[in-house]
N, C-alpha and C positions, 0 to 999 in steps of 0.2 A: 341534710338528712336529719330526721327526728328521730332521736333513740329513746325517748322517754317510758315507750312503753315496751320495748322490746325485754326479753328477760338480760339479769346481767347488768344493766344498767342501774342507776343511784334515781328514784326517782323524785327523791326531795335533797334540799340541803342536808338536813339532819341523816337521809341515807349517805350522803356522798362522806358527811365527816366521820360517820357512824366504818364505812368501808375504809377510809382515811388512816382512824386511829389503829382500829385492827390489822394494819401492814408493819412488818417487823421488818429490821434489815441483818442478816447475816453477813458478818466480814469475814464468815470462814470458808462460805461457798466458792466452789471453783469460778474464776471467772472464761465464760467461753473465749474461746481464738475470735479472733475478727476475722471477716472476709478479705482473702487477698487484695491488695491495693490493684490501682490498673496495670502499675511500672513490673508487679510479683509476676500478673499475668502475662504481659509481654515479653516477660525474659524467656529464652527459648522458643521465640516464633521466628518463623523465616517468611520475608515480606516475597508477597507475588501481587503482580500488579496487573490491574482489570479495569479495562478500559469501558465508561460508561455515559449515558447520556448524561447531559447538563442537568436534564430535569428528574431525572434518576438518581443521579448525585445527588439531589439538594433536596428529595423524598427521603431518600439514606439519612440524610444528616437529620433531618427535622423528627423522622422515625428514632432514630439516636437516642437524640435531644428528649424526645417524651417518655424514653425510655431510661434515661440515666444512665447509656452507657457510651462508647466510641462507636462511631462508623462502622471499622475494624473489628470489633464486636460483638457488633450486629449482624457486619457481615459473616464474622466465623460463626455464632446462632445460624442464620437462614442455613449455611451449607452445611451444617452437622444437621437439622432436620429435615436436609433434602437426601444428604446421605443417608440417615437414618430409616425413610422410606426406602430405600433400597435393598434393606437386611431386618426385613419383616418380624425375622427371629430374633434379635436382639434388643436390650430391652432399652428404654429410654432413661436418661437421667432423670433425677430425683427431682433435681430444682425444674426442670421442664414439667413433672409430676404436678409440685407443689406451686408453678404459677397457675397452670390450670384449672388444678380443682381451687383453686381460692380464686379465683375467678367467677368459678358458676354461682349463682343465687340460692340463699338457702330456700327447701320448699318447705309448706306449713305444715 
């Protein structure tokens, strides 16, 4: 992808060192929390087991995998947005929000 001329972008050297020197660093800013690890999320789940085709399996895993996250994961996503259809009136998580619209293309 070409960002040269998009706005935002450094579009010579002398831009990029020019944006470079002008970055400060604060060691007094809060640093944010990290995102729970896999093991924070798995503590208080209780396993149920679903039985599935081979080639269903191995679409799971590979969908997983492109996604960076477990099976199990993935699995518990599909059914909170299957459930979520269900209750029209409630509103959808943030992070479901915020993969979405960073998804779509910005228009001119």
């Amino acid at each position: 992808m070409n960002n040269e001329h998009e706005p935002g972008y450094p579009r010579s050297a002398a831009d990029a060192e020019q944006f470079l020197n002008g970055l400060t660093f604060d060691d007094t800013a809060s640093v944010p929390s990290l995102p729970p690890t896999t093991d924070e999320i798995e503590r208080g789940m209780v396993t149920t087991s679903v039985k599935l085709p081979q080639d269903m399996r191995d679409r799971l895993r590979d969908a997983a995998a492109a996604h960076c996250v477990t099976p199990s994961m993935l699995i518990r996503q599909y059914i909170e947005l299957g459930l979520s259809g269900e209750q029209p009136e409630r509103m959808i998580p943030l992070s479901d929000a915020i993969r979405v619209l960073s998804s779509l293309r910005p228009t001119a």
